[in-house]
C-alpha positions as CSV (number, residue, x, y, z in Angstrom):
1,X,-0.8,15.0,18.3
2,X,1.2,15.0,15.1
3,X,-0.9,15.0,11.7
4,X,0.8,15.2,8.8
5,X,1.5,18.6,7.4
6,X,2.9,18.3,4.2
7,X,2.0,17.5,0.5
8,X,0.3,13.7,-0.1
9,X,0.0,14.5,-3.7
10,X,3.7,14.0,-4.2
11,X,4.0,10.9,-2.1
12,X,4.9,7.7,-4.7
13,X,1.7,5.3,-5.5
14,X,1.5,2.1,-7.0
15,X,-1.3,0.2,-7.9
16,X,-2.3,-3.0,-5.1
17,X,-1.8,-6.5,-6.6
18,X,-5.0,-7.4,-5.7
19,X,-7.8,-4.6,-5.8
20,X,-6.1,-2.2,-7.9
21,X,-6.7,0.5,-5.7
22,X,-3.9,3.5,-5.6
23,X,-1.7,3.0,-2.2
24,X,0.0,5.8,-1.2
25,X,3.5,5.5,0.5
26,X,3.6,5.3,4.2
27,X,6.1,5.9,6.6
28,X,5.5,2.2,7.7
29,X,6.6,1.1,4.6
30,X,9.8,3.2,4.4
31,X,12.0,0.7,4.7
32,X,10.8,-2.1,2.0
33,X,8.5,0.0,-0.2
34,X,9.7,-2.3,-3.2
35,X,7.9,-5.3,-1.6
36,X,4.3,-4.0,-0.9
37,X,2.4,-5.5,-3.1
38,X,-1.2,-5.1,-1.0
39,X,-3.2,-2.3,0.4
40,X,-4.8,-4.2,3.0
41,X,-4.5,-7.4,5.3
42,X,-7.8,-8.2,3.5
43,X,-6.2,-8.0,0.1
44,X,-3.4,-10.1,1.3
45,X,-5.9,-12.9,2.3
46,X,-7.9,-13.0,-0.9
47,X,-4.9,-13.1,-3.2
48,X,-4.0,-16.2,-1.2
49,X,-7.6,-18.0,-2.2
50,X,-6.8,-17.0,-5.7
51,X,-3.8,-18.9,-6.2
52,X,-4.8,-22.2,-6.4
């Protein structure tokens, strides 16, 4: 088991396009941090009812 032993607090956050809610970087997102845009799959799908 490997939990994350370092400091969150210095991890870069944005706000999610949708809720507004804080996301935290993620290892997940390493790669195209500069398109996340949503913290959730639910956030996703609601943003998408909102468009029209």
């Amino acid at each position: 088991m490997s939990g994350f032993k370092g400091n969150k607090a210095a991890l870069p956050q944005k706000p999610c396009a949708a809720c507004g809610r804080p996301m935290t970087w993620r290892k997940k997102w390493e790669r195209n941090w500069e398109q996340v845009k949503y913290c959730s799959d639910r956030c996703r799908a609601q943003a998408g009812k909102n468009v029209s």
